[in-house]
ZAMARGU-4260 file (C-alpha; in steps of 0.2 Angstrom, whole numbers, plus 5000, padded with zeros to 4 digits):
<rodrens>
0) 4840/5102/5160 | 4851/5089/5169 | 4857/5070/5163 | 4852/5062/5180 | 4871/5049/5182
5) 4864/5040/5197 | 4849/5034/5184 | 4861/5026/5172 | 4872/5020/5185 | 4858/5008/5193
10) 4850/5005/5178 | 4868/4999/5169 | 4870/4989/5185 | 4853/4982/5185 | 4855/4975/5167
15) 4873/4970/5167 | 4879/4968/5185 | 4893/4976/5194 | 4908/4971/5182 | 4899/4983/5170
20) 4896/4996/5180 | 4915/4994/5185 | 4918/4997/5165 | 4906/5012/5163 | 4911/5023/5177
25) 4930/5028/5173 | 4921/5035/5155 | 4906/5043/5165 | 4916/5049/5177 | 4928/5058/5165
30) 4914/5063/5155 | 4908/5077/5168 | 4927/5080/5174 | 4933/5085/5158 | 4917/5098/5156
35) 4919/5105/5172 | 4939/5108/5170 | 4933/5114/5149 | 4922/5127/5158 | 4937/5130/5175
40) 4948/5135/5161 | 4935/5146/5151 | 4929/5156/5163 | 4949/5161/5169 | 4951/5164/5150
45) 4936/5178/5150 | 4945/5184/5164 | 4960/5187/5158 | 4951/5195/5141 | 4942/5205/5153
50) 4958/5214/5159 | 4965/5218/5142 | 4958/5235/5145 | 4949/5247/5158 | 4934/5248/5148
55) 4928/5251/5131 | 4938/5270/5132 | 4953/5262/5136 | 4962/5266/5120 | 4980/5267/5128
60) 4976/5251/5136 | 4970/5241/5120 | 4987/5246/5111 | 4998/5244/5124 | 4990/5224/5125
65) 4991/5223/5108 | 5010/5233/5104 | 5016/5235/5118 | 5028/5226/5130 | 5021/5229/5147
70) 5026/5214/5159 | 5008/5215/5166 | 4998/5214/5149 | 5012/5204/5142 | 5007/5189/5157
75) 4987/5189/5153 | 4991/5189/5137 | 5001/5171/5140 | 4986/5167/5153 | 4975/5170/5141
80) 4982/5158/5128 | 4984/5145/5139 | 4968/5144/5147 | 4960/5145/5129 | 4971/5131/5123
85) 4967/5120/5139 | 4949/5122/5138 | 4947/5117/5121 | 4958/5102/5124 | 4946/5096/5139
90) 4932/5099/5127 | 4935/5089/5113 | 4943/5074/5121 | 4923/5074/5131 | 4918/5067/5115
95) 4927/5051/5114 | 4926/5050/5133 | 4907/5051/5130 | 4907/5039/5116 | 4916/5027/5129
100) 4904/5029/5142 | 4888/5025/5127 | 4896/5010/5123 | 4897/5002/5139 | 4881/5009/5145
105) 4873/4998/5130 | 4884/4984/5133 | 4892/4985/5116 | 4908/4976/5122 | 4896/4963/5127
110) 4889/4956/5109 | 4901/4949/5095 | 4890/4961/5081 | 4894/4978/5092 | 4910/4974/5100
115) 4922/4988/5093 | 4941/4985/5095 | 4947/4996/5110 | 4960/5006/5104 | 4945/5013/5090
120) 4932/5017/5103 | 4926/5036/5097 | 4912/5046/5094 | 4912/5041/5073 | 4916/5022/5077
125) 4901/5022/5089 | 4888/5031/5081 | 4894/5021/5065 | 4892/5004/5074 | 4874/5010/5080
130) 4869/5018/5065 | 4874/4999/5054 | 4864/4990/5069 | 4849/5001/5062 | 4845/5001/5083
135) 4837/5015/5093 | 4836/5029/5077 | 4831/5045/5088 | 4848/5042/5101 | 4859/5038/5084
140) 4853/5053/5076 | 4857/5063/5092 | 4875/5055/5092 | 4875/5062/5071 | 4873/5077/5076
145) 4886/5080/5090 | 4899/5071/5077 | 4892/5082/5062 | 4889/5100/5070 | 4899/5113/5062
150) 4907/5120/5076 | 4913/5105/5084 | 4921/5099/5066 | 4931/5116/5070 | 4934/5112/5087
155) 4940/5095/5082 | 4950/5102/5067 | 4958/5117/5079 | 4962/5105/5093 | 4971/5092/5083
160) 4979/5104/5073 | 4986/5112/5088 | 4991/5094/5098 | 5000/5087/5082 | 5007/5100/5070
165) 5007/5116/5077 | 4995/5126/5090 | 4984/5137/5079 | 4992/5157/5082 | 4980/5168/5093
170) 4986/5185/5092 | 4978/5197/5102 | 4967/5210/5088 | 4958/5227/5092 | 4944/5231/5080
175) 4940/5248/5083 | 4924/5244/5069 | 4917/5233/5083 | 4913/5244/5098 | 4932/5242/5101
180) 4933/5225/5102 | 4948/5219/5108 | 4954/5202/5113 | 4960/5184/5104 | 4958/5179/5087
185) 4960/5162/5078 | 4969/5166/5063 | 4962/5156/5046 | 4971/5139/5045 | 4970/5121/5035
190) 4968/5104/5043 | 4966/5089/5030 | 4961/5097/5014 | 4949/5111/5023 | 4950/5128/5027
195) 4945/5138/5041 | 4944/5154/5043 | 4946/5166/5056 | 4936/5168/5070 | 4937/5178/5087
200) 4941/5166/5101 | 4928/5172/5113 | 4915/5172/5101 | 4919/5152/5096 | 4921/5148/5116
205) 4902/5154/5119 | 4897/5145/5105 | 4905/5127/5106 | 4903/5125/5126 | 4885/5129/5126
210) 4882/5117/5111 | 4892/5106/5117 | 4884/5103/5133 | 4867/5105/5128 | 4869/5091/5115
215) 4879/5079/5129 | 4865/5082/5140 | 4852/5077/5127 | 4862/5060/5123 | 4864/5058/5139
220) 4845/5060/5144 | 4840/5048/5129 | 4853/5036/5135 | 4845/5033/5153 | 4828/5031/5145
225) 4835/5017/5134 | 4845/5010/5147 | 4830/5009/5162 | 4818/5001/5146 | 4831/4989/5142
230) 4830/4983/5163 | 4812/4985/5162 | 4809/4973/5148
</rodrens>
């Protein structure tokens, strides 16, 4: 499943002209960078968990990662943190890039009733603005659900927790109880009032980029049938 850009491209120009288009592509563009440089940083951050060990026997290798001080382990395991850290950063700012990229695809800068000021452009205020206009239920409902799923309310709590307070420790944990799991681990943390628990990094990874873009490629779809009907009418 693929959100065709070329579609809402013409059909943005179409309705609006070329100034708008002008508006929308930055956002557009940025949208599919940022998930491309998520999923750049994600796959180098599987990499580096991959050669915490030699394979799942590896028991020297698994303490030696997780106690010990070799130079080599010691340098994926800063690789490893810093890919992770990255790729989650690219990931959630795609959703107030997205947003950006829904309100001038719908004009929304355009009409006094669903202008919003510029330096509050986001996913909530959007979806807010939409939801009040009581205009286009199914694709507002799709935005609610990007803004209320569980696990990006994690990523979103992890990531600003980590950009303006601290970055949320990820020591590197072997679980002999789980086929001898080894690798990264958010530890439990707080972020306005709520608790999180912990969670292994590869697991949450998995999980958030998959949603994530299937959900993006769902608005995105529903956005390009809304825009071409809005030219057609």
């Amino acid at each position: 499943m693929k959100w065709d850009l070329v579609q809402l491209r013409n059909a943005v120009k179409a309705r609006y002209g070329d100034g708008q288009l002008k508006l929308l592509e930055p956002s557009l563009n940025s949208t599919v960078e940022r998930l491309y440089f998520s999923a750049f940083h994600f796959e180098q951050f599987f990499s580096c968990e991959e050669g915490f060990i030699d394979g799942p026997d590896d028991i020297r290798g698994a303490l030696e990662t997780v106690f010990g001080h070799d130079e080599t382990k010691a340098e994926l395991r800063f690789k490893a943190r810093a890919h992770l850290v990255a790729g989650l950063q690219s990931l959630h700012s795609v959703l107030d890039i997205l947003a950006h990229a829904v309100y001038f695809s719908m004009g929304m800068d355009r009409e006094s009733e669903s202008r919003i000021e510029e330096s509050r452009i986001d996913l909530s205020a959007v979806t807010k603005k939409l939801t009040n206009l009581s205009v286009w239920p199914h694709f507002t409902s799709l935005l609610s659900s990007l803004r209320d799923d569980e696990s990006v309310k994690y990523l979103s709590a992890l990531v600003n927790h980590s950009k303006h307070r601290s970055i949320i420790s990820t020591p590197v944990k072997f679980l002999c109880q789980e086929q001898g799991f080894i690798g990264l681990v958010f530890v439990e943390f707080s972020y306005k009032g709520m608790a999180y628990g912990e969670r292994k990094a590869c697991d949450f990874v998995s999980e958030i980029r998959e949603g994530v873009s299937e959900m993006i490629v769902a608005i995105g779809k529903e956005l390009n049938q809304i825009a071409s009907s809005r030219v057609e009418s």
